[in-house]
PyMOL commands that place a pseudoatom at each C-alpha (Angstrom):
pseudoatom trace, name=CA, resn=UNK, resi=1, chain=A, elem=C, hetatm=0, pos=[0.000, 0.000, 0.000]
pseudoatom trace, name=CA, resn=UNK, resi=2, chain=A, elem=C, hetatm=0, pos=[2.736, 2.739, 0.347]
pseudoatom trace, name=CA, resn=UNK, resi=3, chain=A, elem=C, hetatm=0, pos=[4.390, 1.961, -2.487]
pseudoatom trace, name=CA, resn=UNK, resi=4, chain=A, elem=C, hetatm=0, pos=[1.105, 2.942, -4.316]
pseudoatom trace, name=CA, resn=UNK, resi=5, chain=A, elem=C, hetatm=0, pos=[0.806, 5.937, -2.144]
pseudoatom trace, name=CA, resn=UNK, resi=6, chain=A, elem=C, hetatm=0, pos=[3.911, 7.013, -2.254]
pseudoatom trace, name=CA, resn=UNK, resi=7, chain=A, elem=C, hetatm=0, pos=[4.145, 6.911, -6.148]
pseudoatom trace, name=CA, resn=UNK, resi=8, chain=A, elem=C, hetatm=0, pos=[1.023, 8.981, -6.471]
pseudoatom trace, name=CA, resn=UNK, resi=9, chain=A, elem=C, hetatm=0, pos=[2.949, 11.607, -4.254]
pseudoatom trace, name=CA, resn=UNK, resi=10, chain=A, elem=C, hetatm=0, pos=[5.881, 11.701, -5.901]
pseudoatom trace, name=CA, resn=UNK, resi=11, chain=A, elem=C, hetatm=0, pos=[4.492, 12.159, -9.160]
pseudoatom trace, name=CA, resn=UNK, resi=12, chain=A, elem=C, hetatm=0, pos=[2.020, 14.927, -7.492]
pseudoatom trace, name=CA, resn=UNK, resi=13, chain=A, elem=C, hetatm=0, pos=[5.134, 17.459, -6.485]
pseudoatom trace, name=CA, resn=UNK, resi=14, chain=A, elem=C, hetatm=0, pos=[6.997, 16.599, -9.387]
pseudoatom trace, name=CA, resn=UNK, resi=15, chain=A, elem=C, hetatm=0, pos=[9.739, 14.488, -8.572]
pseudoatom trace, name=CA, resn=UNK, resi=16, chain=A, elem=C, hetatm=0, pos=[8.590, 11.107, -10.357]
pseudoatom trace, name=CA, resn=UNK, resi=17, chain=A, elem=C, hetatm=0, pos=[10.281, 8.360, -12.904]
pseudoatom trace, name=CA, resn=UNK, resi=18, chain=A, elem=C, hetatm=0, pos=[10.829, 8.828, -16.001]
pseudoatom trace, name=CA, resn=UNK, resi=19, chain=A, elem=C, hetatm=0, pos=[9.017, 5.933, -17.920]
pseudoatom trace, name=CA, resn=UNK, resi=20, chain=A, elem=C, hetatm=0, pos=[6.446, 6.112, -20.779]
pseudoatom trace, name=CA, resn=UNK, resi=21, chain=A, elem=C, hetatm=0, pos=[3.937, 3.092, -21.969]
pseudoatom trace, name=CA, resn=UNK, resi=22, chain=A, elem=C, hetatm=0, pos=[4.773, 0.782, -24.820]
pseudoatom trace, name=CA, resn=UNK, resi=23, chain=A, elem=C, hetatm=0, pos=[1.663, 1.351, -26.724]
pseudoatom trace, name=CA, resn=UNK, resi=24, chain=A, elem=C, hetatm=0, pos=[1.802, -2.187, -28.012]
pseudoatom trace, name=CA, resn=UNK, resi=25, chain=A, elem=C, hetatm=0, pos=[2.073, -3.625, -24.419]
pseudoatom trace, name=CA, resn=UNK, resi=26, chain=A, elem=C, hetatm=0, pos=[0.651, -2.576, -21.428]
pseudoatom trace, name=CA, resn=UNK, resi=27, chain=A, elem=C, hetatm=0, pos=[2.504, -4.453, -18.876]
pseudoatom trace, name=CA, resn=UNK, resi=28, chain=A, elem=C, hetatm=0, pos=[5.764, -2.829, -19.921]
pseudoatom trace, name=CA, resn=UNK, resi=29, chain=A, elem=C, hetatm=0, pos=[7.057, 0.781, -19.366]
pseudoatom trace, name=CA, resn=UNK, resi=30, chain=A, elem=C, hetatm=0, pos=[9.418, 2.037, -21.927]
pseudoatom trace, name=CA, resn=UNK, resi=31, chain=A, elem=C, hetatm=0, pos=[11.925, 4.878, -20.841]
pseudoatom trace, name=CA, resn=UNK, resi=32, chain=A, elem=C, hetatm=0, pos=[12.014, 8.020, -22.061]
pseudoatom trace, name=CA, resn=UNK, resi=33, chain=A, elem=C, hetatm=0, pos=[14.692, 11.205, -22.524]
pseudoatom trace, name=CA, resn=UNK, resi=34, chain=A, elem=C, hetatm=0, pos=[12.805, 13.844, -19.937]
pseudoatom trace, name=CA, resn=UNK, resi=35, chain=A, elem=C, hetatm=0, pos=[12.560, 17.160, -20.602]
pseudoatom trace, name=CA, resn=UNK, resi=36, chain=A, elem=C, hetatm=0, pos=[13.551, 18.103, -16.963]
pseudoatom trace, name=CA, resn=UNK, resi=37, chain=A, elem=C, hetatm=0, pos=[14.400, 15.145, -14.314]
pseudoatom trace, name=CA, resn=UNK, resi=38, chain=A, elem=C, hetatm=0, pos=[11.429, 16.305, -12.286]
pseudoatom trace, name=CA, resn=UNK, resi=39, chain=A, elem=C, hetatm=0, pos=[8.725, 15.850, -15.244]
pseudoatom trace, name=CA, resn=UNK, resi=40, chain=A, elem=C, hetatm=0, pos=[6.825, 13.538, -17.012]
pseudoatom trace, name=CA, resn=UNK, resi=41, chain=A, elem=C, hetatm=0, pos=[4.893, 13.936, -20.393]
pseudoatom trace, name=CA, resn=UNK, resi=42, chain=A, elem=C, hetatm=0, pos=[1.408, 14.030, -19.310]
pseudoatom trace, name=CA, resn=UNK, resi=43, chain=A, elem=C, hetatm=0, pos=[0.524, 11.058, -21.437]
pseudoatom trace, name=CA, resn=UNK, resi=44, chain=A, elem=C, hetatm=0, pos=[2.476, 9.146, -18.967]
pseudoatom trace, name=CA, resn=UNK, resi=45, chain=A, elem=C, hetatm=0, pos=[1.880, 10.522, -15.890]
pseudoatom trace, name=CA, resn=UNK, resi=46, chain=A, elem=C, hetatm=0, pos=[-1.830, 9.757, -16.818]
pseudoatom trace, name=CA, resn=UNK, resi=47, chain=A, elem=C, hetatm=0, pos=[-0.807, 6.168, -17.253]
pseudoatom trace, name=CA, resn=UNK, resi=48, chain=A, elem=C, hetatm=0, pos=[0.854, 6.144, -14.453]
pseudoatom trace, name=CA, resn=UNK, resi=49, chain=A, elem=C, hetatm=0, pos=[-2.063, 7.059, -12.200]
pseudoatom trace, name=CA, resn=UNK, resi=50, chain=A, elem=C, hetatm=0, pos=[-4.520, 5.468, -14.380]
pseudoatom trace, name=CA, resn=UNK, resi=51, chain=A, elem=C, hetatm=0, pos=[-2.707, 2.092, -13.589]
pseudoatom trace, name=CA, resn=UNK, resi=52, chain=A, elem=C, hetatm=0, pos=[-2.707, 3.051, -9.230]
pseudoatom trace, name=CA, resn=UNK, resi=53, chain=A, elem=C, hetatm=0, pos=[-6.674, 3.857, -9.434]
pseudoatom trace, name=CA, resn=UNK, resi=54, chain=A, elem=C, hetatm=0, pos=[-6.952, 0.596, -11.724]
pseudoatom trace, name=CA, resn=UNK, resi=55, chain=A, elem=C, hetatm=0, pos=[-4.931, -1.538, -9.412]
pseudoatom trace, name=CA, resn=UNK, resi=56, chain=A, elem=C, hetatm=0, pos=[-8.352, -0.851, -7.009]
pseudoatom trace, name=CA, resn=UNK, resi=57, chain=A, elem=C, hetatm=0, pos=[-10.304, -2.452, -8.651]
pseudoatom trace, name=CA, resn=UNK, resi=58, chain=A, elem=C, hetatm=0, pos=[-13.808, -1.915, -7.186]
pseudoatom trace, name=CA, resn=UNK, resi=59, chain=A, elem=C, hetatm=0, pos=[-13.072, 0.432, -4.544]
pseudoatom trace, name=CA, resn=UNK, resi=60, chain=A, elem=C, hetatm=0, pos=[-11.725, 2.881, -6.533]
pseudoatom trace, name=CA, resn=UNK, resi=61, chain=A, elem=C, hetatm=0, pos=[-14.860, 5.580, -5.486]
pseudoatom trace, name=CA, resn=UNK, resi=62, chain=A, elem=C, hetatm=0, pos=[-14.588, 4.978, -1.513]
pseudoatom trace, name=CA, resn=UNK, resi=63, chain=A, elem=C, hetatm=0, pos=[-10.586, 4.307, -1.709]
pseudoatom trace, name=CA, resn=UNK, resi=64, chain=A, elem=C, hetatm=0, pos=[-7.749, 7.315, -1.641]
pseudoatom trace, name=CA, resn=UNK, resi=65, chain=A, elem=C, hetatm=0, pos=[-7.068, 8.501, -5.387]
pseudoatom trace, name=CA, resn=UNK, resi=66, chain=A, elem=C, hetatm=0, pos=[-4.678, 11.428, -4.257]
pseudoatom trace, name=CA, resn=UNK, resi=67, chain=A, elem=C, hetatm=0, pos=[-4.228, 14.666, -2.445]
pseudoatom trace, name=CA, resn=UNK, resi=68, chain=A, elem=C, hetatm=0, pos=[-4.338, 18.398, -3.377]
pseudoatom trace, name=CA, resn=UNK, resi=69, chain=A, elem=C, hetatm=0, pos=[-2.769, 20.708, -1.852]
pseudoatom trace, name=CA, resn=UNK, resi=70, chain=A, elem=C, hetatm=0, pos=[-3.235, 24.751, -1.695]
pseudoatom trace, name=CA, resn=UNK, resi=71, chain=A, elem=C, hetatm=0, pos=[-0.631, 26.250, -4.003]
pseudoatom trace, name=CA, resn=UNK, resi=72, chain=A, elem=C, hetatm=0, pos=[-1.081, 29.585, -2.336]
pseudoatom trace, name=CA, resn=UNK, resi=73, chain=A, elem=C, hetatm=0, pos=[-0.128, 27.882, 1.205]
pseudoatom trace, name=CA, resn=UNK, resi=74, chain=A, elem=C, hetatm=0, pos=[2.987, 26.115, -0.895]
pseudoatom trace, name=CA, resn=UNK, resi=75, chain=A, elem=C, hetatm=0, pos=[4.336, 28.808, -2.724]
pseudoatom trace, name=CA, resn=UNK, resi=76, chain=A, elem=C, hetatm=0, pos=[4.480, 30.781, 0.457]
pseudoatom trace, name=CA, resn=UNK, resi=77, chain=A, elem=C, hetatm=0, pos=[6.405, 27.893, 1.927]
pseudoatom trace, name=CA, resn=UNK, resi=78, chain=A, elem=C, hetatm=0, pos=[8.754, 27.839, -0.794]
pseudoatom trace, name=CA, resn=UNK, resi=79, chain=A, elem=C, hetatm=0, pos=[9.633, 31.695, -0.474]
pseudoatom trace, name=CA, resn=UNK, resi=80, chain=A, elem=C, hetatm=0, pos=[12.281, 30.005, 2.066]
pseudoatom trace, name=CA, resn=UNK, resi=81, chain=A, elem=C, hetatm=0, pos=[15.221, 29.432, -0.193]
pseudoatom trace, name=CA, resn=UNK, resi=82, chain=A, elem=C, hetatm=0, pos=[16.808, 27.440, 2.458]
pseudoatom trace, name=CA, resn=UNK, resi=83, chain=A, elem=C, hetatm=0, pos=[14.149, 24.959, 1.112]
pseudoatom trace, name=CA, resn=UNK, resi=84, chain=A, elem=C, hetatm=0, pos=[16.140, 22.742, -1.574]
pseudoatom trace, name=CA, resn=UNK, resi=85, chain=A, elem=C, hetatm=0, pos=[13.871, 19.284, -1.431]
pseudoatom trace, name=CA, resn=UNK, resi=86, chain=A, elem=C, hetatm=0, pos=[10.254, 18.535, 0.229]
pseudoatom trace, name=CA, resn=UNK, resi=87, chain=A, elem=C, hetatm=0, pos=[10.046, 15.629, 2.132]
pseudoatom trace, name=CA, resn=UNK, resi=88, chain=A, elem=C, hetatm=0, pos=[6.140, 14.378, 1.764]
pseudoatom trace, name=CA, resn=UNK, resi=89, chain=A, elem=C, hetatm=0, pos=[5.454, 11.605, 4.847]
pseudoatom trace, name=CA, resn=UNK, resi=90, chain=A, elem=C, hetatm=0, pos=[2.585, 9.760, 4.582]
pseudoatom trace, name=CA, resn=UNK, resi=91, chain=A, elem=C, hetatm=0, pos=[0.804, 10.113, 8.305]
pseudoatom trace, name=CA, resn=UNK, resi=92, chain=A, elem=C, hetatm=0, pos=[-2.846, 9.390, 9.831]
pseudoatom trace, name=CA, resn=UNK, resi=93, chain=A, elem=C, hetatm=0, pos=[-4.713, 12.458, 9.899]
pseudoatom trace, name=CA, resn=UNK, resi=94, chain=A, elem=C, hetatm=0, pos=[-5.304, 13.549, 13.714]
pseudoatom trace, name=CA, resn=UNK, resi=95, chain=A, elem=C, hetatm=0, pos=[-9.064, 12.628, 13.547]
pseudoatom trace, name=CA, resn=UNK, resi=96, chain=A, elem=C, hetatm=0, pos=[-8.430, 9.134, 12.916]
pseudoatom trace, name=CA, resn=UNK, resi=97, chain=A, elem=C, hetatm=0, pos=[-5.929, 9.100, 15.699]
pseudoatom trace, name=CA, resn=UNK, resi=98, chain=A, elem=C, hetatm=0, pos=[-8.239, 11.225, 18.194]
pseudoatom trace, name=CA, resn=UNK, resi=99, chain=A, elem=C, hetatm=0, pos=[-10.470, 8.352, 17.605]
pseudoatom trace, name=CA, resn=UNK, resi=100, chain=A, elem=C, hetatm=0, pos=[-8.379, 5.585, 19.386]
pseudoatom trace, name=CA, resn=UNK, resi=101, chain=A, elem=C, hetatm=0, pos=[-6.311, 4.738, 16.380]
pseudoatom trace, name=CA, resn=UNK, resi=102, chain=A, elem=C, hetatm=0, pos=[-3.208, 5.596, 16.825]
pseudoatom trace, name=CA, resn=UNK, resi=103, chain=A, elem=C, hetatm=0, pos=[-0.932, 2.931, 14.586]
pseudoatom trace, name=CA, resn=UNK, resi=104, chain=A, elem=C, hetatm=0, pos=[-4.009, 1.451, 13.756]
pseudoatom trace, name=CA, resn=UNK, resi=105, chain=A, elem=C, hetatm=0, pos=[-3.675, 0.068, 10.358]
pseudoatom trace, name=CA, resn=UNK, resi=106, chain=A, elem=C, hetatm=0, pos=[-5.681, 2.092, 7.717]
pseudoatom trace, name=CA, resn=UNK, resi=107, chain=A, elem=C, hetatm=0, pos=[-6.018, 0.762, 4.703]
pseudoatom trace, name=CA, resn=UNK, resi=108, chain=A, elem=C, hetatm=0, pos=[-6.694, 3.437, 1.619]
pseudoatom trace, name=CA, resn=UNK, resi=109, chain=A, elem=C, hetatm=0, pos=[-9.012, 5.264, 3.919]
pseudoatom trace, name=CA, resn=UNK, resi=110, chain=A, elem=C, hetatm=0, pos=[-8.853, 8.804, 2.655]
pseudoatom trace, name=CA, resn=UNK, resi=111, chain=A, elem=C, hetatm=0, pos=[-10.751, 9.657, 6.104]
pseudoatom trace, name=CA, resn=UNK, resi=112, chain=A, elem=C, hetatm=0, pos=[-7.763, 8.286, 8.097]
pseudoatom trace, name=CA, resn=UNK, resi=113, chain=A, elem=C, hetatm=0, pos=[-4.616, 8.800, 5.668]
pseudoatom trace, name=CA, resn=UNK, resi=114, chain=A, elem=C, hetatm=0, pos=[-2.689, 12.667, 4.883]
pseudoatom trace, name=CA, resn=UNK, resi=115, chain=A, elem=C, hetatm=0, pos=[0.331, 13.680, 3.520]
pseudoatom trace, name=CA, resn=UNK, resi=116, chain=A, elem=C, hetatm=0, pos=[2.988, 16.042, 5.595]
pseudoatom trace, name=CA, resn=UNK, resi=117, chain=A, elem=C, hetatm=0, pos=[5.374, 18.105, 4.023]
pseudoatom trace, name=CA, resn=UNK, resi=118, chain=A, elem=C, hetatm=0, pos=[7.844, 19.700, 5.025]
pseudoatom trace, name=CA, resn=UNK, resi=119, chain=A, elem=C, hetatm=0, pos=[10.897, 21.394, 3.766]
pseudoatom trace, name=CA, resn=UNK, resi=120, chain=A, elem=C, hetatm=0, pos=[14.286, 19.927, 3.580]
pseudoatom trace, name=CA, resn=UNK, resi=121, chain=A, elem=C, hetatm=0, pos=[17.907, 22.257, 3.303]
pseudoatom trace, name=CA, resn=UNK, resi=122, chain=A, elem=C, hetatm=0, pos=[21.176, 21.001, 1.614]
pseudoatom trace, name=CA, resn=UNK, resi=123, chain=A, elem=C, hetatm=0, pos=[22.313, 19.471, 4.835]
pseudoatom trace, name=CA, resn=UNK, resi=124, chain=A, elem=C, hetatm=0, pos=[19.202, 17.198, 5.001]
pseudoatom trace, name=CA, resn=UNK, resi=125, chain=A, elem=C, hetatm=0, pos=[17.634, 19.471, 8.075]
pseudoatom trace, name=CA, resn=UNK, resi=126, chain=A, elem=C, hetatm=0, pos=[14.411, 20.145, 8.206]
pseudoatom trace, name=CA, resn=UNK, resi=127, chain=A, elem=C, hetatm=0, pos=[13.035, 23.769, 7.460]
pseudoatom trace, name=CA, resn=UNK, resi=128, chain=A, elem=C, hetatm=0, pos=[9.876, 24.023, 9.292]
pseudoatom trace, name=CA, resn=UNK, resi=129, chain=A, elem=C, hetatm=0, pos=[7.290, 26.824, 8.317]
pseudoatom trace, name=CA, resn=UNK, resi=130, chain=A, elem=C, hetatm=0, pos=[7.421, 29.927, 10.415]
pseudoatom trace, name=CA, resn=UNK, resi=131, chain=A, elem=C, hetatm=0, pos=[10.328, 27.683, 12.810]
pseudoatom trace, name=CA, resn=UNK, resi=132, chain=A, elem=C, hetatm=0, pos=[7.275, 25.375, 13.949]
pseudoatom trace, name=CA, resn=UNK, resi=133, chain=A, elem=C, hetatm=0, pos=[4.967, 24.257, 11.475]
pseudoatom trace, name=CA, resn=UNK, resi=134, chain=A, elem=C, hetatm=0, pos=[4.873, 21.216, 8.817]
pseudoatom trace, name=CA, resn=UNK, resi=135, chain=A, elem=C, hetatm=0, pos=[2.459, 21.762, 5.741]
pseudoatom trace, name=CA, resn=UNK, resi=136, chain=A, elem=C, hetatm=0, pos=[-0.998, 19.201, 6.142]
pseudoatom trace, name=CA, resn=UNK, resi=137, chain=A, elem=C, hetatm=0, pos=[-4.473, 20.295, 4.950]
pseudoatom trace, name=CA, resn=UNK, resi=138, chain=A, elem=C, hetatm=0, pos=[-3.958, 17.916, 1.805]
pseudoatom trace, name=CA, resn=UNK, resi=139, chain=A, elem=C, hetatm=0, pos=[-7.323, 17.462, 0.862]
pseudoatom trace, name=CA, resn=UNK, resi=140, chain=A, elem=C, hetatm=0, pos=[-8.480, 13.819, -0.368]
pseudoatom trace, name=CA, resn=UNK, resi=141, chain=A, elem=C, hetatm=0, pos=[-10.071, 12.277, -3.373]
pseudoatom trace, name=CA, resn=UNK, resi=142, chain=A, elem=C, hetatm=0, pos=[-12.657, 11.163, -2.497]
pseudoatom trace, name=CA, resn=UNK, resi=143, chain=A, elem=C, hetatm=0, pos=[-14.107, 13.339, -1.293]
pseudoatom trace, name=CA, resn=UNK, resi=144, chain=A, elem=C, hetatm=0, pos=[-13.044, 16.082, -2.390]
pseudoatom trace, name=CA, resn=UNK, resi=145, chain=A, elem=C, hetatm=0, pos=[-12.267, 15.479, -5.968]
pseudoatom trace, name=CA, resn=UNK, resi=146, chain=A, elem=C, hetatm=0, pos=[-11.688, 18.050, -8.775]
pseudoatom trace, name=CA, resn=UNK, resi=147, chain=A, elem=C, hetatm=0, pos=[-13.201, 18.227, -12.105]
pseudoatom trace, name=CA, resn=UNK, resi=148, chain=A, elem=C, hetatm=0, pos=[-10.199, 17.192, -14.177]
pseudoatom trace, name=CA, resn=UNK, resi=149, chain=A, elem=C, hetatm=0, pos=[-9.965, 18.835, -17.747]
pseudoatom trace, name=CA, resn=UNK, resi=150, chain=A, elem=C, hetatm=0, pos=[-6.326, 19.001, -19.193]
pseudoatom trace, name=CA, resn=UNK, resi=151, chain=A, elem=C, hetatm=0, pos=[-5.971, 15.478, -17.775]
pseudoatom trace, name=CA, resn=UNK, resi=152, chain=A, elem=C, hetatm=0, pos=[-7.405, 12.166, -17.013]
pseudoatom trace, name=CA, resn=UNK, resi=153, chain=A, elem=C, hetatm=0, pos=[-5.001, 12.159, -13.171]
for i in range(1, 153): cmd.bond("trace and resi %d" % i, "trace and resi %d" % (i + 1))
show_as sticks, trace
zoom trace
C-alpha cells in the first residue's frame, strides 16, 4: 500500500520516474529522454495514475485517489530558499488518531490517511514553516475530488 501511495505523491510534487507506456504492451514501461528530471509527459503521468486507481479495482470511489494541496499555502512555503527538497510523509490524519487509532492500520481510507510536508535544506535538516509548522491540509479524493480537464489524473 505505500508503495502505491507514495508513487502517487511523488508524481504529485513533481519528482517522479521517467518511464512512458509501450503502446503495443501494457505491462511494460518504456523509458524516455525527460525534458527536466522532475517531469513527465502528461501522457504518462496519466498512465501512471490510471494504472494506481486501476490496481483498485472496485473500490476505486470509496478508496484514496490522491491529495491536493493549496498552491497559495505552498508557494508561500517555498519563499524560504533554504528549502532545496520537500520531504512528503505519509501520516494518519489527527481525527483518525483522536479516535483511538493511533498505529491502527488504515487501509486506503482517505478519512484516516494525509500527507505532511515539510521542507528539507542542503544538509538534510528540516526547514519548518514559520520555525514550527509542517504543511498538512492535503485534501483527499474522495471526497473532495476536482473536475479534471487538461488530464485524465
Amino acid at each position: 500500500m505505500k508503495r502505491h501511495i507514495y508513487f502517487i505523491l511523488t508524481l504529485s510534487v513533481c519528482y517522479a520516474c521517467t518511464t512512458k507506456q509501450d503502446s503495443t504492451d501494457k505491462q511494460h514501461v518504456n523509458s524516455v529522454t525527460p525534458i527536466d528530471s522532475f517531469f513527465v509527459p502528461v501522457d504518462t503521468a496519466d498512465e501512471m495514475t490510471s494504472s494506481y486507481i486501476a490496481s483498485l479495482g472496485g473500490d476505486a470511489d470509496t478508496d484514496l485517489n490522491y491529495w491536493t494541496v493549496d498552491a497559495d499555502a505552498l508557494r508561500d512555503y517555498l519563499t524560504n530558499t533554504d528549502i532545496k527538497k520537500m520531504k512528503i510523509s505519509l501520516a494518519h490524519t489527527t481525527e483518525y488518531i483522536n479516535n483511538g487509532n493511533y498505529g491502527v492500520p488504515a487501509g486506503y481510507s482517505p478519512a484516516a490517511l494525509t500527507i505532511i510536508m515539510t521542507g528539507v535544506n542542503n544538509d538534510g535538516g528540516t526547514v519548518n514553516y514559520n520555525s514550527t509548522w509542517a504543511m498538512d491540509r492535503a485534501k483527499p479524493c474522495p471526497p473532495v475530488c476536482l473536475i479534471e480537464v487538461a488530464s485524465k489524473h
